[in-house]
C-alpha positions as CSV (number, residue, x, y, z in Angstrom):
1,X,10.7,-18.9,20.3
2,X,8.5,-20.8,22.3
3,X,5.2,-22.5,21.1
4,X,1.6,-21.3,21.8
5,X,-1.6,-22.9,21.0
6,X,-4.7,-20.9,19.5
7,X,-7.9,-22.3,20.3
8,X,-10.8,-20.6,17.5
9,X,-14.2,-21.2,19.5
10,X,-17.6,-20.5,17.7
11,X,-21.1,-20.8,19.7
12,X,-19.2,-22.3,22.7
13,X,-17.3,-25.1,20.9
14,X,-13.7,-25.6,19.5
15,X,-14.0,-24.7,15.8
16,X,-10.0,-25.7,15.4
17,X,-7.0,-25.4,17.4
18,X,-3.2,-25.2,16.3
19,X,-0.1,-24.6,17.3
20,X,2.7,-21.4,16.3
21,X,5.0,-20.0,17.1
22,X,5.3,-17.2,19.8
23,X,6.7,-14.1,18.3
24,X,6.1,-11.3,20.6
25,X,3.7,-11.1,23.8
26,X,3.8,-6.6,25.3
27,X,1.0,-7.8,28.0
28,X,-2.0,-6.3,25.4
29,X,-1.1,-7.8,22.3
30,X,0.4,-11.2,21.5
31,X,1.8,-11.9,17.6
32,X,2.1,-15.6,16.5
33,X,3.3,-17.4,13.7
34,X,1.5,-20.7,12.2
35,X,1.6,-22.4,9.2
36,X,-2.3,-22.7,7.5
37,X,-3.6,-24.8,9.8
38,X,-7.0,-26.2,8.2
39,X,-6.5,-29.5,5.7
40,X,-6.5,-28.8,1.8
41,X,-7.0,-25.6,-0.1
42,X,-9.6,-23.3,0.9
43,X,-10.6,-21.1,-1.8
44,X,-13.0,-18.1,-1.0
45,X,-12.7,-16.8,-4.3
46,X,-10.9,-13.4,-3.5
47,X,-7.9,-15.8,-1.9
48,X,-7.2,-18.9,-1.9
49,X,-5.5,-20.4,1.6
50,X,-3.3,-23.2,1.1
51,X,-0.4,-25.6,2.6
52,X,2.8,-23.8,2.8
53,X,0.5,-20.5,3.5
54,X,1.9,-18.8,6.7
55,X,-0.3,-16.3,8.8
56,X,1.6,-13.7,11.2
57,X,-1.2,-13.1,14.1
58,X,-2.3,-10.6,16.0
59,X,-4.4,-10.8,19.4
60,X,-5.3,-8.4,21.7
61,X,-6.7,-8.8,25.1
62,X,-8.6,-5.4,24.7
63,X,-9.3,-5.1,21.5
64,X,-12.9,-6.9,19.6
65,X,-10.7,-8.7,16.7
66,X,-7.6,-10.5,15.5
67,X,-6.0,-9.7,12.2
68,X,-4.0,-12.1,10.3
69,X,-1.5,-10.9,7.7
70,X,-1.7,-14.2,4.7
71,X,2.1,-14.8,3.1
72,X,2.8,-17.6,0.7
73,X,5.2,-19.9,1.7
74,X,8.1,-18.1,-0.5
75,X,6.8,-14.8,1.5
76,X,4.7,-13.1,-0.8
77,X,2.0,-10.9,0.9
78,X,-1.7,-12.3,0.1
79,X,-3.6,-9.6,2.0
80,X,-5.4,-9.7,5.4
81,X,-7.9,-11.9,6.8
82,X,-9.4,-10.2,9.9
83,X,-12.0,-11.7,12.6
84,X,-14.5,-10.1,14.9
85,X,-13.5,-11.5,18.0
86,X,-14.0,-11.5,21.8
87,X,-10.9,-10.2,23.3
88,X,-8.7,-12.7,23.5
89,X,-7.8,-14.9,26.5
90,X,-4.0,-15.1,26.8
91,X,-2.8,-17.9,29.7
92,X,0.6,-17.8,29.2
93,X,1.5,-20.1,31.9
94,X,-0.8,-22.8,29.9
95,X,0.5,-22.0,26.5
96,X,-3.0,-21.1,24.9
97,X,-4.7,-18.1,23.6
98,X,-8.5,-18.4,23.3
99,X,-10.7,-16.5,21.3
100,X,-14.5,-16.5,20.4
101,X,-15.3,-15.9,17.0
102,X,-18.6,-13.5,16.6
103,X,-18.7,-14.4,12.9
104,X,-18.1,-11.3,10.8
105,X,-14.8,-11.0,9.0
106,X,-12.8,-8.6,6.8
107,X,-10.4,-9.3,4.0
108,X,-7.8,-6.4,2.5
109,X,-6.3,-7.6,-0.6
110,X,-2.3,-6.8,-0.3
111,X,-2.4,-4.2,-3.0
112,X,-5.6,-2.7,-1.0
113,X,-7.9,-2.9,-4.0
114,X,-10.2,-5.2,-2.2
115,X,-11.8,-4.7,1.4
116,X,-14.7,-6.9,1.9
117,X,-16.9,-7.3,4.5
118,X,-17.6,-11.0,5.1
119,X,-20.4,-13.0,6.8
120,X,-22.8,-10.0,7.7
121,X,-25.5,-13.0,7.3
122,X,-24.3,-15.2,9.4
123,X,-23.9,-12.8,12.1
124,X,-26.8,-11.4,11.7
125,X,-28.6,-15.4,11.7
126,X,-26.5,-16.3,15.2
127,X,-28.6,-14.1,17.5
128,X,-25.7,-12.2,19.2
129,X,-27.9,-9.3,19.3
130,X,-30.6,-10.5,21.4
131,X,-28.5,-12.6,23.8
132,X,-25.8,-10.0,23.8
133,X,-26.7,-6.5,22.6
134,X,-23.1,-5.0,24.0
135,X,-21.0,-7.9,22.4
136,X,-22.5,-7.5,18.9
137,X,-23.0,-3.5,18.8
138,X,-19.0,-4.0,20.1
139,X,-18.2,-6.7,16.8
140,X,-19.9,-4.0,14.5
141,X,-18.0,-1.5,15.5
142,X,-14.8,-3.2,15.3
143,X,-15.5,-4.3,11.9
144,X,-16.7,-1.0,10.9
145,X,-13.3,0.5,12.9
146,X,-11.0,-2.4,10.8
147,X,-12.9,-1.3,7.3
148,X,-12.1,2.6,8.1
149,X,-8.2,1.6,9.0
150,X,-8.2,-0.4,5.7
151,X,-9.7,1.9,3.6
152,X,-7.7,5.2,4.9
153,X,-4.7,3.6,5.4
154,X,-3.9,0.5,3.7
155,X,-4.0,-3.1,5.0
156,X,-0.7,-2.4,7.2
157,X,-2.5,0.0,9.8
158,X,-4.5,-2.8,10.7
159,X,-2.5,-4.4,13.2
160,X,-1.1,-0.6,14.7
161,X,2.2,-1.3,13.6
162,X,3.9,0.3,11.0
């Protein structure tokens, strides 16, 4: 497998960047897998991400989010940890994907008992909506699309593999 580096920007500047693996690329979605990339614990109260933790990613260059499924490091299934992106930007022959975080989120516990939607404030606080009224009524209805899949059909559908 050959390695890729993701590049998380957030009002037009590099929030973080990491390397993983490349695990599959069908020309619309690429899946990667990294080790939690961010120092320390980081504890959001319905999960906790930690070292060892190890997030299979999903990107699409069509789609308006990424979804991350959360593993320990022995493999146990912590839920999924979705962001309202831009589509991402895949340049293969550089070895990056780029995406553009529009701030709203959405966890799904693994057993499906929790689906939260996360940072409805802050997007609402960036001013997407009067810079871009497209982008944000597109990140609302991806999230709203993501909560749907997630309640209806577990945390699985969420990537549209099965």
């Amino acid at each position: 497998m050959s390695v890729i580096e993701i590049a998380l920007v957030k009002g037009g500047r590099t929030k973080i960047r990491y390397e993983a693996e490349l695990v599959e690329d069908d020309g619309c979605r690429v899946c990667v897998r990294a080790p939690w990339a961010a120092p320390g614990v980081r504890d959001f109260g319905f999960v906790r991400f930690e070292p060892g933790d190890v997030f299979v990613e999903h990107y699409w260059r069509d789609r308006w989010y990424a979804v991350k499924e959360v593993r320990t490091g022995a493999g146990e299934l912590k839920g999924w940890y979705c962001d309202i992106t831009r589509p991402a930007v895949v340049d293969t022959a550089a070895g990056e994907i780029v995406v553009e975080d529009l701030d709203l989120d959405l966890w799904v516990s693994a057993d499906g008992s929790e689906v939260l939607r996360l940072d409805e404030d802050e997007f609402a606080g960036s001013g997407l909506a009067g810079r871009d009224p497209e982008a944000a009524r597109r990140a609302l209805a991806a999230l709203d699309e993501l909560e749907r899949l997630a309640l209806a059909e577990g945390g699985y559908a969420l990537t549209g593999l099965r």
